[in-house]
N, C-alpha and C positions, 0 to 999 in steps of 0.2 A: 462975339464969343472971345473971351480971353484966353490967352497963351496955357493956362494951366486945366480947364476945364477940355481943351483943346487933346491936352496930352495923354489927360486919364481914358476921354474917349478913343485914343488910338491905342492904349493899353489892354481895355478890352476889349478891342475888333481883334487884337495881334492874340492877343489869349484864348478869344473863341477859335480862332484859326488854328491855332499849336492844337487844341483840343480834339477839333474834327481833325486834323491829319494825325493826329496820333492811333485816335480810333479806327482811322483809314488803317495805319500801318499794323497794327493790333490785330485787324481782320484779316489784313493781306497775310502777316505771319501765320495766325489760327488756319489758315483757309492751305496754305504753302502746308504746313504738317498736317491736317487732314487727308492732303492728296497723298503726300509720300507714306503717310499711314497705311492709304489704302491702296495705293499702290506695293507697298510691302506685302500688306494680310493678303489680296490676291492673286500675288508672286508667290507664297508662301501656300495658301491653299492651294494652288496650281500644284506645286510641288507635293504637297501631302497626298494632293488626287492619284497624282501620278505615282507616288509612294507606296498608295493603296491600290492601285492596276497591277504594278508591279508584283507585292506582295502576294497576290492572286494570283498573277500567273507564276511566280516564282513555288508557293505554293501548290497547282498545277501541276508543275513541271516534278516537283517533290512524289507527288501523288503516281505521274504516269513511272517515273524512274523505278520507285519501291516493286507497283505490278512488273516491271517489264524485268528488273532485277528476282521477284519469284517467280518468274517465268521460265527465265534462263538457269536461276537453281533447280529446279523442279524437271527441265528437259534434263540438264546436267546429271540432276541424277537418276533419272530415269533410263538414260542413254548408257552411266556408268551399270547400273544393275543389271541394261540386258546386256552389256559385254561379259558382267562377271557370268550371268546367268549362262549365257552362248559355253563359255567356258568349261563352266563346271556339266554341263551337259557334254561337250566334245570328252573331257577326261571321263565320264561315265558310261559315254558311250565306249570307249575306247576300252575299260574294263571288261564292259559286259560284252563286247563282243571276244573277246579273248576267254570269259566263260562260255560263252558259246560255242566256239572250236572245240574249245577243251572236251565238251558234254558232247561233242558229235564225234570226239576221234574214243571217246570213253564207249558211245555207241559201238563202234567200231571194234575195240579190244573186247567188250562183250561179246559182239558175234563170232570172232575168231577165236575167243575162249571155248564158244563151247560147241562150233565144229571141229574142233581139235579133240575133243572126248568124243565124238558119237564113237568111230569104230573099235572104242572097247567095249568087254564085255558086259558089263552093265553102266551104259552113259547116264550123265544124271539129264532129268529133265531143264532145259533152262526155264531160269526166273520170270518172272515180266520185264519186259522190257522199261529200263527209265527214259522216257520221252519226254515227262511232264517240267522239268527246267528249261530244257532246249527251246520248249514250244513257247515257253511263259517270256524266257528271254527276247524271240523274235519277235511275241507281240507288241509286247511293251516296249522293245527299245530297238528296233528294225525292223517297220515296214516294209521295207525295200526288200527283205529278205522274204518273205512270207511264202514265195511260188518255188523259191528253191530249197526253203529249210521244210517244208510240207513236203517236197519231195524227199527231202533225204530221209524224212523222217515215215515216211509211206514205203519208201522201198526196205529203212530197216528193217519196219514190221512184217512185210513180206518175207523176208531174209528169214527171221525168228518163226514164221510161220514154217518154212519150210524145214528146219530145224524141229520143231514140234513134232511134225508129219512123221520126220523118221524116227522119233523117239516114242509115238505112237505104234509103228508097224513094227520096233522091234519089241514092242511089250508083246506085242503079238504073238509075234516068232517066238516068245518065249525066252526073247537074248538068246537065242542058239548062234546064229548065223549074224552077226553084229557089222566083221570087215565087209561080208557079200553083201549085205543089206546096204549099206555105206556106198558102195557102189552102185548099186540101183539108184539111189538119189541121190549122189555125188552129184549128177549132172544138173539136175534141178537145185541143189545145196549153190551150187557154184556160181549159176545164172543171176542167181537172186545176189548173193556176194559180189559180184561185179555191176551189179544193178546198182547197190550202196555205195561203190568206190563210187562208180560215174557221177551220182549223185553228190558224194562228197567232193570232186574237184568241180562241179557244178557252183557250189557251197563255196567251197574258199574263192573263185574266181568273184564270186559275188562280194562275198566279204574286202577283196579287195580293191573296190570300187567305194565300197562303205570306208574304207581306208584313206583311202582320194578323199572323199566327203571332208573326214573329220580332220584331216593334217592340210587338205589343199594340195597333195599330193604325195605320192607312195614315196617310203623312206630311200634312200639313196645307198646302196649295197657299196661297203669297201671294196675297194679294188685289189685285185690279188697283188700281194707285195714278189718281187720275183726274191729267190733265195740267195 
């Protein structure tokens, strides 16, 4: 073999060689960016998964906050309404018990109006007794009171009864004898009159208790100032 046939054959052994290690490094590099490719995209979906759990329960969390926030508005105002309500109740009660005295000491001037006329000469008969506020009051807006204001209201009618009686016996008599007649049932007049008072401090002791009730306690009297 001659020196130059010699050299071209080692020209292409050295050139098949360059070739197979090129393609060698070719694949190695293809092969090196496939991995970190997929090493990226499943670093990358890892985190998107986890993106999406989050989201969910951040979501979640979104969901329970809202309920537990109209919850808390809803007792809030519910809680606000029965105070106003308690309120406005304590002030209505507090009125109507103050018409209620009033309509029991009005009982009261009724019946001493018009034992104060029998022993003239011709007394007028009294009216009907007005009971029907007093009573309507207790119902509806002091059960508490119910055993004491029936009593007051039982003994005025007896009161008025007996007032009746004598305005009856002196239609009798003819109104002749009006002051002696007076004195005959003076004493029955009287009994029943003091039946009413009893019953009336019956009545406001109660009311005063209703009093307590609606303040938390009776009002606190000024103290005498000395002069």
């Amino acid at each position: 073999m001659d020196k130059a046939l010699a050299e071209e054959i080692a020209q292409i052994v050295l050139r098949g060689l360059w070739a197979s290690k090129g393609e060698f490094f070719l694949a190695m590099v293809v092969l090196a960016l496939v991995s970190g490719l997929c090493a990226f995209f499943g670093a990358y979906l890892a985190k998107l998964a986890e993106g999406r759990v989050a989201d969910s329960r951040f979501e979640t969390l979104t969901a329970q906050l809202a309920v537990t926030t109209t919850t808390v508005q809803r007792i809030q105002t519910e809680v606000a309404h029965g105070e106003w309500a308690q309120r406005e109740w304590k002030s209505i009660r507090q009125r109507k018990l103050e018409e209620l005295l009033a309509e029991a000491a009005a009982v009261e001037a009724f019946l001493d109006h018009f034992r104060n006329q029998l022993p003239h000469a011709q007394p007028p008969t009294p009216p009907p007794l007005q009971l029907d506020k007093f009573e309507v009051l207790i119902s509806l807006y002091f059960p508490e009171l119910l055993d004491t204001g029936r009593a007051f209201a039982n003994s005025a009618r007896a009161a008025v009864i007996r007032l009746h009686e004598f305005c009856i016996a002196n239609a009798e008599a003819g109104g002749q004898d009006p002051v002696g007649l007076y004195r005959q049932h003076n004493a029955a007049i009287v009994a029943a009159r003091k039946s009413v008072i009893d019953r009336r401090i019956a009545l406001d002791l109660a009311a005063v208790q209703v009093v307590r009730t609606i303040f938390a306690g009776p009002p606190v009297a000024p103290e005498n100032q000395p002069d």
